[in-house]
N, C-alpha and C positions, 0 to 999 in steps of 0.2 A: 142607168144607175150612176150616181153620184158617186165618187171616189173622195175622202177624206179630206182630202187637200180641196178639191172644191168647194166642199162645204162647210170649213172654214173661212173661203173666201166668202160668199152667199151670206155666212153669218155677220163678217166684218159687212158688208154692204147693204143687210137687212136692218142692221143695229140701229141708223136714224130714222130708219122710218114706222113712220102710222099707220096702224093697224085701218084696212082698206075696208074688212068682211068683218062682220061681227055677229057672231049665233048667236042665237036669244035660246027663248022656251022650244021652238020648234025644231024641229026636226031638221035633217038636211034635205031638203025638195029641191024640185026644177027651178025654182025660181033661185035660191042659195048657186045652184051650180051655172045655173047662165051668168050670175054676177059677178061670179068668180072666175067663169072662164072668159068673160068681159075684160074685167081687171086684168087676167093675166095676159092678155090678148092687148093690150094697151103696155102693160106695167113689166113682162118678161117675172120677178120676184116683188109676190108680196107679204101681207102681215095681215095673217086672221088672228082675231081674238076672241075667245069662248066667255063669253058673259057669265056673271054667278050662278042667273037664274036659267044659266042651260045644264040639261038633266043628261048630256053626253060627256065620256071619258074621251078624255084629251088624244089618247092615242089613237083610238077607235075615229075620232071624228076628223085627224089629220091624214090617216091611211084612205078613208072613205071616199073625200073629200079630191086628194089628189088623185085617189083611181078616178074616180066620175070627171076629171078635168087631163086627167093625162099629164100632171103633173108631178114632182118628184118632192118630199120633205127634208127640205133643206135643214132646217132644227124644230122641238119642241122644247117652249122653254115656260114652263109654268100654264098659264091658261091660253098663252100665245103660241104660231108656229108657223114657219115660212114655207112659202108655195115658189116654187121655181118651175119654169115651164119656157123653154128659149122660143125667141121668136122665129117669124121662119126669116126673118133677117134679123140676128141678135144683136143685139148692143151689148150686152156683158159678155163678154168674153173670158172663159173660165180655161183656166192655170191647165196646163196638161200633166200626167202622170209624170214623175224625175224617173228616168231608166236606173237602176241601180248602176252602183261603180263597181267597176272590177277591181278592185286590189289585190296585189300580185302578195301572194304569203310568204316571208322569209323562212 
């Protein structure tokens, strides 16, 4: 699970780039999830985009999507939405939780 502050970062670093996976009319098959776990397998986070003429809900098709890849949704933002998935040697390296401060109360 993603903690806030990562997926902030994931969004600053998802922002340039092109969208990798693009759904069309069909459905999400075998073939949609090997490409994807390809990409992510190559790319650590990417950028799928849901075409007009695909007949899935955005949210529905980003939750699906990363269960069948084992990957986590970094943001949905319109008909786009980011797949994050760490390598087993990552090159992004994501921010760790801040420990709360103690402040002493007068």
């Amino acid at each position: 699970m993603l903690t806030g502050k990562q997926k902030r970062h994931l969004r600053a670093l998802g922002h340039k780039l092109k969208a990798l996976i693009q759904i069309g009319k069909k459905d999400i098959e075998e073939a949609l999830i090997a490409e994807t776990n390809a990409a992510l397998d190559h790319h650590e986070l990417i950028k799928v985009k849901l075409l007009e003429s695909s007949a899935l809900d955005k949210h529905g098709a980003a939750t699906t999507l990363a269960s069948a890849c084992a990957a986590e949704v970094a943001q949905i933002l319109g008909k786009t939405f980011l797949l994050y998935r760490p390598a087993d040697s990552p090159v992004i390296i994501l921010p760790t939780a801040d420990k709360p401060s103690k402040k002493k109360l007068s």
